[in-house]
GUTOR-741056 format. One record per residue (C-alpha): residue number from 1; residue in one letter; x, y, z. Coordinates in Angstrom, 1 decimal, always signed. Layout:
REM GUTOR-741056
(site NUM 'A' (X Y Z));
...
END
This chain:
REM GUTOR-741056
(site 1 'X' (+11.6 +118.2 +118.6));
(site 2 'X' (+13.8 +115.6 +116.5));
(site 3 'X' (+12.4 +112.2 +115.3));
(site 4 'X' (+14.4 +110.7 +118.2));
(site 5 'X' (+12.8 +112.2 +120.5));
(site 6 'X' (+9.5 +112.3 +119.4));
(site 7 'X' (+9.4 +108.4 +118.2));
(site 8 'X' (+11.2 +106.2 +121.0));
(site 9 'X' (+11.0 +103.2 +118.8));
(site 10 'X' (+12.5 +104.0 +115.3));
(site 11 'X' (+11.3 +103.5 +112.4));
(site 12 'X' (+13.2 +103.2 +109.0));
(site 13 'X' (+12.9 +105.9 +107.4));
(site 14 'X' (+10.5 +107.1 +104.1));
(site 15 'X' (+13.4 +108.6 +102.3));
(site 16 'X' (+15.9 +105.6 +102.9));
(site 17 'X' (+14.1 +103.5 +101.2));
(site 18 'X' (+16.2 +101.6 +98.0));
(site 19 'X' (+14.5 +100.2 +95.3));
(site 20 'X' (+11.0 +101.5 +96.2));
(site 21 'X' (+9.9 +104.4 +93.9));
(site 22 'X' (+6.3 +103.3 +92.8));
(site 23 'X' (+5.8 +102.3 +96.5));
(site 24 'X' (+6.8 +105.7 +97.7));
(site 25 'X' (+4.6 +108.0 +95.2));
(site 26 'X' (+1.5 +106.2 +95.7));
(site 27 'X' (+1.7 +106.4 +99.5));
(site 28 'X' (+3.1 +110.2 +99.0));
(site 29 'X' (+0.0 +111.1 +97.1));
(site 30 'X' (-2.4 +109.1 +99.4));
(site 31 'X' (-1.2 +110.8 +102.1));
(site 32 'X' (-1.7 +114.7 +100.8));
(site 33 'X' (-5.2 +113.4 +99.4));
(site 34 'X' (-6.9 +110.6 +101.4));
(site 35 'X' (-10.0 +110.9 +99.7));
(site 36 'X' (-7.9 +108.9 +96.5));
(site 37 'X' (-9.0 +106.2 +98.9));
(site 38 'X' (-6.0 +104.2 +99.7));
(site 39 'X' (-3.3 +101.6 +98.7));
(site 40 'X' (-3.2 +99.0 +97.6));
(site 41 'X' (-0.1 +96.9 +97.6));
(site 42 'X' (+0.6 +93.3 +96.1));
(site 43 'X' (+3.5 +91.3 +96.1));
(site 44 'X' (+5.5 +88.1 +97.9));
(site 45 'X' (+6.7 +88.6 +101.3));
(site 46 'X' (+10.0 +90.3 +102.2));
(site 47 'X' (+9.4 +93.3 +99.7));
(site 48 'X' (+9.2 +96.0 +102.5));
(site 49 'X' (+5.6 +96.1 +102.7));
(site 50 'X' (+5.0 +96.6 +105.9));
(site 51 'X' (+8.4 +98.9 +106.2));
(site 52 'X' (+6.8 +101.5 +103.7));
(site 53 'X' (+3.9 +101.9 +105.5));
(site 54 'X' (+5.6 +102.3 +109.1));
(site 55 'X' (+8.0 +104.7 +107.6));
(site 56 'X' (+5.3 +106.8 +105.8));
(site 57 'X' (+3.8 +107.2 +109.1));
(site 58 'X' (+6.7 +108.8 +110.8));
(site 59 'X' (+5.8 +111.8 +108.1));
(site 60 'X' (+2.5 +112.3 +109.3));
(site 61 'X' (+2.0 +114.6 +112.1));
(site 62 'X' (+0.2 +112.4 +114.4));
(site 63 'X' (+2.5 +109.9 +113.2));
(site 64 'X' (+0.1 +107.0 +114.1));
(site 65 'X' (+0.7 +104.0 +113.1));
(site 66 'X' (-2.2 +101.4 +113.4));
(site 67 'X' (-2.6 +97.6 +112.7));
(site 68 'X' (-6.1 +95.7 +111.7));
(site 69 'X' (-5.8 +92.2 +112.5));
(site 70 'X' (-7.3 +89.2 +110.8));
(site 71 'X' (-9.6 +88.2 +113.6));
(site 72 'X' (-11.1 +91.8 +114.4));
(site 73 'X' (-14.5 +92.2 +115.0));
(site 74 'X' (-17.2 +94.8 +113.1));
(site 75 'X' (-17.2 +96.6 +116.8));
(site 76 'X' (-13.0 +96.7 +117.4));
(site 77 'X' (-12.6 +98.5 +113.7));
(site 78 'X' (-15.6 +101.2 +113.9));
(site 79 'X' (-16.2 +101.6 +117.8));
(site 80 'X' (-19.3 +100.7 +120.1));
(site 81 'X' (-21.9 +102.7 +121.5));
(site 82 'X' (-23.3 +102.2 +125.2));
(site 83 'X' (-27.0 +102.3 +125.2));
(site 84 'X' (-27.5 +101.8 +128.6));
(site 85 'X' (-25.8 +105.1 +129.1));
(site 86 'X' (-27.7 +106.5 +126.6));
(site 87 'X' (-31.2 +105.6 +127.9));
(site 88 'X' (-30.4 +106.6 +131.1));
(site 89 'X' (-28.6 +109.9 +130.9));
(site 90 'X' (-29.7 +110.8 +127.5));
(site 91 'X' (-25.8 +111.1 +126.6));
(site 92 'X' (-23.8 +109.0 +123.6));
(site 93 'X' (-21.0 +107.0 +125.2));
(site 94 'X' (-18.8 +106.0 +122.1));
(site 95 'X' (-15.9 +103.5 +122.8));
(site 96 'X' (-13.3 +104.8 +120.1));
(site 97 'X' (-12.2 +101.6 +117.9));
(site 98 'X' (-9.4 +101.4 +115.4));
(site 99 'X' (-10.5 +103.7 +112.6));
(site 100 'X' (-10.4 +106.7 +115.8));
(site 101 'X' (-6.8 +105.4 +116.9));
(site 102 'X' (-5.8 +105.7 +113.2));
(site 103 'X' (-7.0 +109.2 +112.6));
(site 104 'X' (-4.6 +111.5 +111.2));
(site 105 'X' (-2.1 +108.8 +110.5));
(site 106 'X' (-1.9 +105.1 +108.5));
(site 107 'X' (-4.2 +102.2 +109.1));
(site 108 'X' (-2.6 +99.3 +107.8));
(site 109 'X' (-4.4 +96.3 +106.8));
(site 110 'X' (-2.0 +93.3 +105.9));
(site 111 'X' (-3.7 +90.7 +103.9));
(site 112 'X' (-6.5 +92.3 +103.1));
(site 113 'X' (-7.9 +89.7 +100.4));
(site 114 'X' (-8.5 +87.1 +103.7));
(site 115 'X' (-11.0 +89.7 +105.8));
(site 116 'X' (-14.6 +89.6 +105.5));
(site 117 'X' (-16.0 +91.5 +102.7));
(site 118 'X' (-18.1 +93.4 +105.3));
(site 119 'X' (-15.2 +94.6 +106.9));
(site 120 'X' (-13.4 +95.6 +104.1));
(site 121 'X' (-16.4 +97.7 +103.1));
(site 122 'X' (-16.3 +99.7 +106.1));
(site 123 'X' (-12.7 +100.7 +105.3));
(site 124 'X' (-12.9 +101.8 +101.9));
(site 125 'X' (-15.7 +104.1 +103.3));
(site 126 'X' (-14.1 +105.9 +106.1));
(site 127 'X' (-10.7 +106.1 +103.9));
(site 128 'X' (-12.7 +108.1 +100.8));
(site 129 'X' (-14.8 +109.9 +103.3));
(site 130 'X' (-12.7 +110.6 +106.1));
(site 131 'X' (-15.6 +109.5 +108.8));
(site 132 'X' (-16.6 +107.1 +110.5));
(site 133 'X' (-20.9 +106.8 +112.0));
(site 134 'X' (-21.8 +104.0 +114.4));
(site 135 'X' (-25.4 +103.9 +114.8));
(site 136 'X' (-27.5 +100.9 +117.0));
(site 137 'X' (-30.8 +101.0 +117.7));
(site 138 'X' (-31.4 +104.4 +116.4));
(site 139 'X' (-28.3 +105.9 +118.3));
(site 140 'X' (-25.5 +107.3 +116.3));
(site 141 'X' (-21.8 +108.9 +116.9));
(site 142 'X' (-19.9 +110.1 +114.2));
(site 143 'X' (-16.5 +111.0 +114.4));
(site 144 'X' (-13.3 +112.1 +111.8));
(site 145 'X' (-11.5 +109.0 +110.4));
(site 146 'X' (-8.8 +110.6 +108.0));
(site 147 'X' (-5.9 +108.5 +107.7));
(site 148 'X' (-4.3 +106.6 +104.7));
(site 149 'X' (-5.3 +103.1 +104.8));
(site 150 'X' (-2.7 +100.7 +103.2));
(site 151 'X' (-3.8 +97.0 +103.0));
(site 152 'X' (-1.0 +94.5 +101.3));
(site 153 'X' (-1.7 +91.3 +99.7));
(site 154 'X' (+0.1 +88.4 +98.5));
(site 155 'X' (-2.3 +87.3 +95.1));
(site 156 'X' (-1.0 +83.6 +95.7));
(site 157 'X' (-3.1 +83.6 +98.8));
(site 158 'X' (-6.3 +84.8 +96.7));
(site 159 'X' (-7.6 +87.4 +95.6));
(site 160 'X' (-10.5 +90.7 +96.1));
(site 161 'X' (-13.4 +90.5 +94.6));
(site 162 'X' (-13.3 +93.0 +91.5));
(site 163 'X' (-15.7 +95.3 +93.4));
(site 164 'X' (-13.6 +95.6 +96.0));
(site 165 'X' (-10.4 +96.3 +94.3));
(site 166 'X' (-12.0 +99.2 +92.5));
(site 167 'X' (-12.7 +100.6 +95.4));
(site 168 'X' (-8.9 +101.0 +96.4));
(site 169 'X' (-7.6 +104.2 +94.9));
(site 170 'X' (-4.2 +103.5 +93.8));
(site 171 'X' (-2.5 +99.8 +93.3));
(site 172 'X' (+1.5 +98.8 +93.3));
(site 173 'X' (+2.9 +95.6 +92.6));
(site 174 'X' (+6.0 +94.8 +94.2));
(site 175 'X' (+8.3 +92.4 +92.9));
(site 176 'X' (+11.7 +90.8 +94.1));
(site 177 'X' (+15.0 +92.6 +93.6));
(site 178 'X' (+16.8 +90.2 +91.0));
(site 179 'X' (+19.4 +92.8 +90.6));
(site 180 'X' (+23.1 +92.5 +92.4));
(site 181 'X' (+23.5 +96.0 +93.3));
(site 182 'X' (+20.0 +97.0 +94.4));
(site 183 'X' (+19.7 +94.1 +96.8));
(site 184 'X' (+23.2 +94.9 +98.5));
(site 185 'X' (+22.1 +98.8 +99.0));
(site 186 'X' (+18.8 +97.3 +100.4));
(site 187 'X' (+21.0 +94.7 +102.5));
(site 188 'X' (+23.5 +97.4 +103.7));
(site 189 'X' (+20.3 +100.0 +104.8));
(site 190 'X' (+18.6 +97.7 +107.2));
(site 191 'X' (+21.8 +96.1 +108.1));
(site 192 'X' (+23.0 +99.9 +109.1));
(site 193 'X' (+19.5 +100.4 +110.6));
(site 194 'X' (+19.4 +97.4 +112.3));
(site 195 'X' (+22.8 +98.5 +113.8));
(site 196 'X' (+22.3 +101.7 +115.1));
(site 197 'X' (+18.3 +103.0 +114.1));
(site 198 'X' (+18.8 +106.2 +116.1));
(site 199 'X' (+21.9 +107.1 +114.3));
(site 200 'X' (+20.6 +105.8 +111.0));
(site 201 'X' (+17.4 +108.0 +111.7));
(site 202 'X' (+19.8 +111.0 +112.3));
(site 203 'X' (+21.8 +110.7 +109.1));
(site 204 'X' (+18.4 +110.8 +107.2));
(site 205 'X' (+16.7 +113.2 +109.6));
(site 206 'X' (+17.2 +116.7 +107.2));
(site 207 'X' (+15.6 +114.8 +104.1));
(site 208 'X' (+12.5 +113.2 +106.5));
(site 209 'X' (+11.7 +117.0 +107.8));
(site 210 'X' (+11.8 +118.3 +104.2));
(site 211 'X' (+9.8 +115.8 +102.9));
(site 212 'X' (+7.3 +116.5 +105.4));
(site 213 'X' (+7.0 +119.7 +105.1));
(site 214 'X' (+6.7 +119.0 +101.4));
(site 215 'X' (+3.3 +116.8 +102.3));
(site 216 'X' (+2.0 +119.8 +104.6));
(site 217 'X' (+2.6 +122.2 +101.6));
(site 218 'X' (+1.7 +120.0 +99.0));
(site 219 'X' (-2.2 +119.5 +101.5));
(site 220 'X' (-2.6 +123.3 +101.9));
(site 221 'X' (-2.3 +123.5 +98.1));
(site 222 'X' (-4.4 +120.9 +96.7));
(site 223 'X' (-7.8 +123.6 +96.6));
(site 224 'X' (-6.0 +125.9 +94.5));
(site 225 'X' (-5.6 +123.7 +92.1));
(site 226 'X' (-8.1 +123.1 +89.3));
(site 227 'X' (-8.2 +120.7 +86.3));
(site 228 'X' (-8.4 +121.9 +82.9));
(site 229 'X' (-10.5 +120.4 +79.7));
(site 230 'X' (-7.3 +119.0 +78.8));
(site 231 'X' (-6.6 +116.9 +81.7));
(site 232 'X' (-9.7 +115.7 +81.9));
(site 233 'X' (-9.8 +114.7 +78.2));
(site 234 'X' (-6.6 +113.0 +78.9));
(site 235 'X' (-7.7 +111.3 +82.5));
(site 236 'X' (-10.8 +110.2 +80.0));
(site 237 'X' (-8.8 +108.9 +77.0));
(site 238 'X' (-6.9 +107.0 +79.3));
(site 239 'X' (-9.9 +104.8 +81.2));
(site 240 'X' (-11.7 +104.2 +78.0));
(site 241 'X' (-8.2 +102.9 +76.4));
(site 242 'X' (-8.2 +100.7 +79.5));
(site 243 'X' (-11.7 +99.7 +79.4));
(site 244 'X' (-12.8 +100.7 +83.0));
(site 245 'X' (-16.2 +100.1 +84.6));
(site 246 'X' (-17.6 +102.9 +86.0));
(site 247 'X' (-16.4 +106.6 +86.4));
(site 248 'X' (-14.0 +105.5 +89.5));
(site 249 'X' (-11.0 +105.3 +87.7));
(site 250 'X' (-11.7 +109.2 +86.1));
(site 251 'X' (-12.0 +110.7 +89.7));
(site 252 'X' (-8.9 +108.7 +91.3));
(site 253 'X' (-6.9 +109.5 +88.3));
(site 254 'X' (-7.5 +113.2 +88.6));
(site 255 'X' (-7.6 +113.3 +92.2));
(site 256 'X' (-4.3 +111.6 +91.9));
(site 257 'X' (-2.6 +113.9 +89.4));
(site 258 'X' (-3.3 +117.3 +91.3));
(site 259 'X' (-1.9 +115.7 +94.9));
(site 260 'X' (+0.6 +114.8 +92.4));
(site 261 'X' (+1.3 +118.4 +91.0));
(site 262 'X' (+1.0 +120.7 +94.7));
(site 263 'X' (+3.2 +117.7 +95.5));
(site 264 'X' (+5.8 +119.0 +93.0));
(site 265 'X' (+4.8 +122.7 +93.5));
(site 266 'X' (+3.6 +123.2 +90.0));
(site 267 'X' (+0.9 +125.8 +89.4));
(site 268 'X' (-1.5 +124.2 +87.1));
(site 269 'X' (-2.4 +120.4 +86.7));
(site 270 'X' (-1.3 +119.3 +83.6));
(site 271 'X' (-1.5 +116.3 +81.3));
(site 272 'X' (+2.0 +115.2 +81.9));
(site 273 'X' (+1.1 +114.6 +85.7));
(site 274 'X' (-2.2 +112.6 +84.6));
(site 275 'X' (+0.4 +110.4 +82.8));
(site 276 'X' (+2.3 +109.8 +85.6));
(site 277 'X' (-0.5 +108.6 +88.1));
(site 278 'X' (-2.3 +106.8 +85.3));
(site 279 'X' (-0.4 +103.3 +86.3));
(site 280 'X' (-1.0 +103.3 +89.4));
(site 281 'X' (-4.7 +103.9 +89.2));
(site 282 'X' (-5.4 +101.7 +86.6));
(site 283 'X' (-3.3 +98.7 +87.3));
(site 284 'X' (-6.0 +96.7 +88.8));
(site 285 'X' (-9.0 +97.9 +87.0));
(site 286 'X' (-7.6 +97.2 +83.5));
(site 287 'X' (-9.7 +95.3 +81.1));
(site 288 'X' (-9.6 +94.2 +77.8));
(site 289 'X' (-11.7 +96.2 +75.1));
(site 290 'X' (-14.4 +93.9 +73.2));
(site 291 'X' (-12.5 +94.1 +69.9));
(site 292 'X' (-9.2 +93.5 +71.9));
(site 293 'X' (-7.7 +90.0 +72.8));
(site 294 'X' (-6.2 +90.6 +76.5));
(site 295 'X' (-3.0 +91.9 +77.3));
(site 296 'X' (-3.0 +94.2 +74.3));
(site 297 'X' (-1.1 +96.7 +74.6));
(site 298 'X' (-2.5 +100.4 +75.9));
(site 299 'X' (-1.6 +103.9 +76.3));
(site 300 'X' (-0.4 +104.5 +80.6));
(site 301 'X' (+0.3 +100.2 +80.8));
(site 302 'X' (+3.8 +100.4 +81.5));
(site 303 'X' (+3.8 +104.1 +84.2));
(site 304 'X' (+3.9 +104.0 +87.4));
(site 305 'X' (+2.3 +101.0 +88.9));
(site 306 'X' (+3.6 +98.6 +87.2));
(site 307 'X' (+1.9 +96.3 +84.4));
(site 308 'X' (-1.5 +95.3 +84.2));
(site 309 'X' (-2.9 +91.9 +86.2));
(site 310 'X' (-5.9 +89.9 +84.5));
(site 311 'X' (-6.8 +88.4 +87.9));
(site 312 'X' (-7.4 +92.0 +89.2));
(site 313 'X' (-10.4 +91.2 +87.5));
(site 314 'X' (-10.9 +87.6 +86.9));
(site 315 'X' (-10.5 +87.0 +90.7));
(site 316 'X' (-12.8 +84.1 +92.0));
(site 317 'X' (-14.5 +85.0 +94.8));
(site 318 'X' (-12.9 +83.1 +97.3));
(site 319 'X' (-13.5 +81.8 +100.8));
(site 320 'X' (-16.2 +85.0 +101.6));
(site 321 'X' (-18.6 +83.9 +98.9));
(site 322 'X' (-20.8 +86.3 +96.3));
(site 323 'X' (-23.0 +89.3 +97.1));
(site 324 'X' (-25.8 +87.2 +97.7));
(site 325 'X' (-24.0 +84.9 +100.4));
(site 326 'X' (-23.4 +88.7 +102.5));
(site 327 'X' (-27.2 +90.0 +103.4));
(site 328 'X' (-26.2 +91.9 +106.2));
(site 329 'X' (-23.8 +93.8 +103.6));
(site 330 'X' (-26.6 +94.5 +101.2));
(site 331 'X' (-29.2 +95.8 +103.6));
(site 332 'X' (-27.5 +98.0 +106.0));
(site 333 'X' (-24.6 +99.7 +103.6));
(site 334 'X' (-24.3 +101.7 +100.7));
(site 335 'X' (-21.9 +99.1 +99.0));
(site 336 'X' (-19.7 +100.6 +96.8));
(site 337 'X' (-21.2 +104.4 +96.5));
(site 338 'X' (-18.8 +107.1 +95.7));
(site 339 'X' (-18.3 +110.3 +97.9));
(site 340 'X' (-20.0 +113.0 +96.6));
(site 341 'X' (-16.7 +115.2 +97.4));
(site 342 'X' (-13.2 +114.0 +98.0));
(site 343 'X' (-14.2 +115.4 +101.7));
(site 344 'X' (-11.5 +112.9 +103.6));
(site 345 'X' (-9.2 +115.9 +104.6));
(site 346 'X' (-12.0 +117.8 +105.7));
(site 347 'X' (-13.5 +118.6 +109.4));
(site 348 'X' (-16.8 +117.4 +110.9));
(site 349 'X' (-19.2 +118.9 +113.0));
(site 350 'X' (-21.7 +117.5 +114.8));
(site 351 'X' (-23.5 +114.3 +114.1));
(site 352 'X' (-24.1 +113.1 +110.2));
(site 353 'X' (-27.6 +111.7 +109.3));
(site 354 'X' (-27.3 +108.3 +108.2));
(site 355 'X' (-28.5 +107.7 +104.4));
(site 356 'X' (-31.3 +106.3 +103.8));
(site 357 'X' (-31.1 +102.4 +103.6));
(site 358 'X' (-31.4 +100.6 +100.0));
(site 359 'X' (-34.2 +98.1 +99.7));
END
């Protein structure tokens, strides 16, 4: 079946993209690993935010393609449950929300830094875990949620609270095209695809099917890949040059670098491919070292991902207030805890206890 007939509307496609490249491998490697945990994307409007996103959906076999809006409810993203049905037929009755329409494709969340903490929470966990459990009133449904989440932000609009950002896997900063010749072959692409799409979609459809195939290949390989002592020494080096909290950063960066090598086809993980993620991974959780004045310069600053932001972690914390203004977060999530296993590409059977609540 070609792209025309199995997409009616068009969408521009992945490998048409000009100007793009950091945009492209962090989506690429989101997509054959969604338990990296997402992208995160920053920059001013007009940058092809939103065009990325749609296009790397037209990869994916589902090929969904789902927006969260600003105004959606806690029930719209995760689904609802209908007790009545369940007291009287002893049977769960789940109403699938948006994390169910966006399995197997990309959930994209634009201006993410304006939604409720609360809500952003819940992403972040069914993007690193790839499910999603609705319980009320001691009723629960769990179901798959793998997709690649992509949520966009424009920092003059605010900011994410630092514990949030670190819970996105990968970050890319966009920036305006200030150079002649790359903004006319961005002009005269969407000018041809605005023209034609269909034929535009043909002329690129050989490249879109081997790039797909590359993602499937590039999935199927990731467990036969392992990481050596030196790419972990390396992935190490790297966060305590950039003065990360936590052990975040260590798993993303590795998880990152082998989606990175069965991308490429490469038999073994290797430093060089840790290098080359390292940008991308660190760009918003960059800090400055005590003995270091920030914005000193580090080892992985200026790879992929552009370079480093201070208010990635010197955001205020804007209009949603601190941890203490968000009880219901607090007492009925595990805020912030880390997947035991990168599990997002995995299936699920049956229902999954709930954890135990924090107190």
């Amino acid at each position: 079946m070609s792209m025309r007939e199995a997409r009616p509307r068009a969408a521009f496609p992945f490998t048409a993209l000009v100007g793009q490249a950091p945009l492209q491998r962090a989506l690429l490697l989101a997509a054959i690993d969604p338990a990296i945990g997402g992208v995160l994307v920053s920059g001013p409007r007009g940058t092809a935010k939103s065009t990325a996103a749609h296009a790397l959906a037209a990869l994916l076999p589902d090929g969904a393609f789902v927006t969260l809006p600003l105004g959606a409810s806690e029930e719209k993203l995760i689904g609802s449950l209908d007790l009545e049905a369940a007291l009287r037929e002893s049977a769960v009755r789940f109403s699938p929300g948006l994390l169910a329409r966006a399995h197997g494709g990309v959930l994209y969340v634009d201006d993410v830094n304006l939604l409720p903490d609360t809500l952003v929470d819940v992403l972040l966990d069914a993007a690193a875990s790839g499910v999603n459990t609705v319980e009320r009133d001691g009723v629960s449904h769990t179901h798959e949620a793998r997709f690649v989440l992509v949520g966009t932000m424009n920092s003059e609009e605010g900011e994410l609270r630092p514990q949030l950002l670190d819970r996105f896997g990968l970050m890319v900063e966009v920036s305006n095209a200030f150079e002649v010749a790359e903004r006319q072959r961005i002009v005269k692409a969407r000018l041809a695809f605005d023209a034609d799409p269909l034929a535009f979609c043909a002329a690129h459809e050989a490249a879109q099917r081997d790039l797909a195939r590359r993602i499937a290949a590039a999935r199927s390989a990731l467990d036969g890949l392992a990481w050596s002592d030196a790419v972990h020494e390396c992935a190490a080096r790297l966060c305590v040059e950039a003065a990360v909290d936590g052990m975040r950063a260590d798993l993303v960066m590795l998880r990152a670098a082998r989606a990175l090598a069965a991308f490429e086809g490469a038999p073994q993980v290797t430093p060089a491919h840790v290098d080359q993620v390292a940008g991308a991974v660190l760009a918003h959780r960059r800090s400055a070292m005590p003995d270091q004045p920030p914005g000193s310069g580090q080892r992985g600053q200026d790879t992929e991902g552009g370079a480093p932001r201070e208010s990635a972690q010197t955001s205020s914390e804007g209009s949603n207030g601190t941890a203490a203004d968000e009880p219901q977060s607090a007492a009925n999530s595990d805020w912030g805890a880390l997947p035991p296993e990168p599990v997002a590409a995995r299936h699920v059977k049956g229902v999954i206890p709930l954890p135990a609540k924090k107190r």
